[in-house]
C-alpha positions as CSV (number, residue, x, y, z in Angstrom):
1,X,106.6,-233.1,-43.1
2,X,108.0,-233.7,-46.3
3,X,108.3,-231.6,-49.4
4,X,107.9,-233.2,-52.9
5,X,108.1,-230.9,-56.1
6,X,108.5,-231.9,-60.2
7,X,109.0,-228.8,-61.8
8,X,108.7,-229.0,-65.9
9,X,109.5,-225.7,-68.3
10,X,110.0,-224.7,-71.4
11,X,112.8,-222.2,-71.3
12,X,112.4,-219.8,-74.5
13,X,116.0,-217.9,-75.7
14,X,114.6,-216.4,-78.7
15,X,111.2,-216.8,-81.0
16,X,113.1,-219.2,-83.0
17,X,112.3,-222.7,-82.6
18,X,115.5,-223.9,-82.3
19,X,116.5,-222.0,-78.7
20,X,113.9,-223.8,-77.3
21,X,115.0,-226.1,-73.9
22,X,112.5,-228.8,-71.7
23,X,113.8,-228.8,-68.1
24,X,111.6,-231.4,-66.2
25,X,113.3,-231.6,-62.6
26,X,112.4,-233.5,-59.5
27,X,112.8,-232.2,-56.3
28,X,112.3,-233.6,-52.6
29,X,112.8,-231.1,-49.0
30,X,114.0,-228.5,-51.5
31,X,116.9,-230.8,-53.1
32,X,117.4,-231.3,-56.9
33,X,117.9,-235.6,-56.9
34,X,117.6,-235.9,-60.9
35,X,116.7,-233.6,-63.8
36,X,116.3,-234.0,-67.6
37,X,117.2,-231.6,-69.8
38,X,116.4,-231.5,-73.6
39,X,119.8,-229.9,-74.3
40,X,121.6,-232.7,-72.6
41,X,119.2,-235.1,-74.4
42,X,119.4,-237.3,-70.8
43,X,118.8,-238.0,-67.4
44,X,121.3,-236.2,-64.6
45,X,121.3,-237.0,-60.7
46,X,122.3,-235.0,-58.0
47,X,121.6,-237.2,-55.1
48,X,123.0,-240.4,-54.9
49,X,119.2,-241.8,-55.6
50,X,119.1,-239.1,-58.5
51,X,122.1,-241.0,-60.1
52,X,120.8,-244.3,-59.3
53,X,117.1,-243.3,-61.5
54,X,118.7,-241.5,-63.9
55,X,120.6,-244.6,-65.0
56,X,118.0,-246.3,-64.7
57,X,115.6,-243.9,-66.8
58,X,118.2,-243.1,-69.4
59,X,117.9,-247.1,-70.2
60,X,114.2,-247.5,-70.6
61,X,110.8,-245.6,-71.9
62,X,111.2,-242.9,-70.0
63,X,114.5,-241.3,-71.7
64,X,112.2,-241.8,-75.0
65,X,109.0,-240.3,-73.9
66,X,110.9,-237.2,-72.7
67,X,113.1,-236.7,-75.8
68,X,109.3,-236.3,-77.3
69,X,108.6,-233.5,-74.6
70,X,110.0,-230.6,-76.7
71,X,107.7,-231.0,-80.2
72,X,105.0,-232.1,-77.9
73,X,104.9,-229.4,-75.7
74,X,107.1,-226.9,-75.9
75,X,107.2,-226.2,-79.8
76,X,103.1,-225.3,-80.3
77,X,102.9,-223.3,-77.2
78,X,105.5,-221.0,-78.5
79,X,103.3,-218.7,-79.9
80,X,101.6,-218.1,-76.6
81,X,104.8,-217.0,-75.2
82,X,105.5,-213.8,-77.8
């Protein structure tokens, strides 16, 4: 069979707002293709289909929706972390 994993965090480095990182990574049999990271501000592949979509992704809604990610989601669920 095969293995298909997307894996999104919030990675907390202090209770200030601004050490705040979104990691939302995709991952099939257990290797990373493509991940976005909020520090980056992009799309990064791995695999050559991970560099094809992230390309691809970086171009249209999706780079947009995910630059959104970190005062959506990650930002008022601080508090439950401390």
């Amino acid at each position: 069979g095969y293995f298909n994993q997307r894996v999104t965090e919030c990675r907390y480095s202090s209770k200030d707002l601004q050490g705040i990182e979104y990691i939302d990574s995709y991952v099939f049999n257990q290797v990373e293709n493509i991940r976005f990271n909020s520090t980056v501000g992009k799309y990064v592949g791995y695999t050559e289909l991970g560099v094809k979509n992230a390309e691809a992704w970086n171009k249209g809604p999706e780079l947009a929706q995910m630059l959104g990610q970190l005062e959506r989601y990650c930002k008022p669920n601080a508090d439950l972390r401390y």
